[in-house]
matplotlib code that plots the C-alpha trace (Angstrom):
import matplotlib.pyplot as plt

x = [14.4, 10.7, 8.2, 4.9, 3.0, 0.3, 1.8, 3.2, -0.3, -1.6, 1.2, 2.0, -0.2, -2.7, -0.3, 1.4, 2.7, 2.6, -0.2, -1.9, -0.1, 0.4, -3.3, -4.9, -2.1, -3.2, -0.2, 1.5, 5.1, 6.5, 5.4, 6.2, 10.4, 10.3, 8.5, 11.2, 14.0, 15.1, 18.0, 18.0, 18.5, 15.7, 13.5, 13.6, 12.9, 10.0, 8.8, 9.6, 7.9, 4.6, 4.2, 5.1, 1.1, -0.1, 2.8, 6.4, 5.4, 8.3, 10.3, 10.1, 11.0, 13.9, 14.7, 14.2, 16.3, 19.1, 19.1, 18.8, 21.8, 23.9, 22.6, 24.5, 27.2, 27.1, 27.0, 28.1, 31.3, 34.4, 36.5, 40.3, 42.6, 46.0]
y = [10.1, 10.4, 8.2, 9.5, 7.2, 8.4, 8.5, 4.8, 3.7, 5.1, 4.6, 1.1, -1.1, -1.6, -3.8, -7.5, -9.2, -12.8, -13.3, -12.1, -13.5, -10.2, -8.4, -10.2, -8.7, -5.7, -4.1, -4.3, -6.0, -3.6, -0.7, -2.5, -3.2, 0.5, 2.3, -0.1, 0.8, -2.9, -3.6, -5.7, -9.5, -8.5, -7.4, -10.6, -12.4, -10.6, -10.9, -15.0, -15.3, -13.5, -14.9, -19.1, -20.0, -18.0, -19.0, -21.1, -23.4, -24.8, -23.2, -19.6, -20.9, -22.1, -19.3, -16.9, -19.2, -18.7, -14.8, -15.0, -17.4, -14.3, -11.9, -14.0, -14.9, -10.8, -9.1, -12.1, -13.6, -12.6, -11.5, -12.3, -9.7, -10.2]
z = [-2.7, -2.7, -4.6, -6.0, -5.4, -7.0, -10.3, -9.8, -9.1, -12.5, -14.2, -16.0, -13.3, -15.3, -17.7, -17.6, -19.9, -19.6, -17.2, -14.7, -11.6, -10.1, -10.8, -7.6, -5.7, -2.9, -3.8, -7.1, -6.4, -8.3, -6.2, -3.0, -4.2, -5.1, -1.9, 0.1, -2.3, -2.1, -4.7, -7.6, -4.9, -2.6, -5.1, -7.1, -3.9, -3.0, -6.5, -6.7, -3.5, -4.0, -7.4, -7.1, -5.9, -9.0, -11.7, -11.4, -8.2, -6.8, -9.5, -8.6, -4.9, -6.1, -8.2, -4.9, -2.7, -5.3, -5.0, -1.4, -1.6, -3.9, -1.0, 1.3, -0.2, -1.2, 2.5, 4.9, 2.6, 3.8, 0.8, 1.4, -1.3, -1.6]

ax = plt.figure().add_subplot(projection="3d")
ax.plot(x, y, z, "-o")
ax.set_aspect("equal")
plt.show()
């Protein structure tokens, strides 16, 4: 699948609701999930993690440790089936 970029770029960056903890970002987070085509986990780690200085502190840490906890326990937990 290929991305336009372009289109992402002019597209809805230019809103946020509830702050503006991602508008001093080089790249909008949102963009960078997509071009990577990271799933829902990942993408809520990269988001937690590039946003905790600006908005939730140690909070949104804690939040990404927890969905990089489920991608663990997702691709390393061995499922026993009867």
């Amino acid at each position: 699948m290929e991305i336009n970029m372009t289109k992402i770029v002019n597209g809805s960056n230019h809103i946020q609701w509830g702050g503006d903890h991602y508008k001093n970002k080089p790249i909008q987070i949102w963009d960078f999930i997509a071009a990577n085509n990271l799933d829902y986990f990942q993408g809520n780690v990269v988001k937690y993690v590039s946003r905790y200085r600006d908005k939730g502190g140690l909070e949104d840490l804690k939040k990404a440790r927890l969905y990089i906890d489920k991608i663990i326990e997702t691709e390393y937990t061995v499922r026993i089936t009867k």
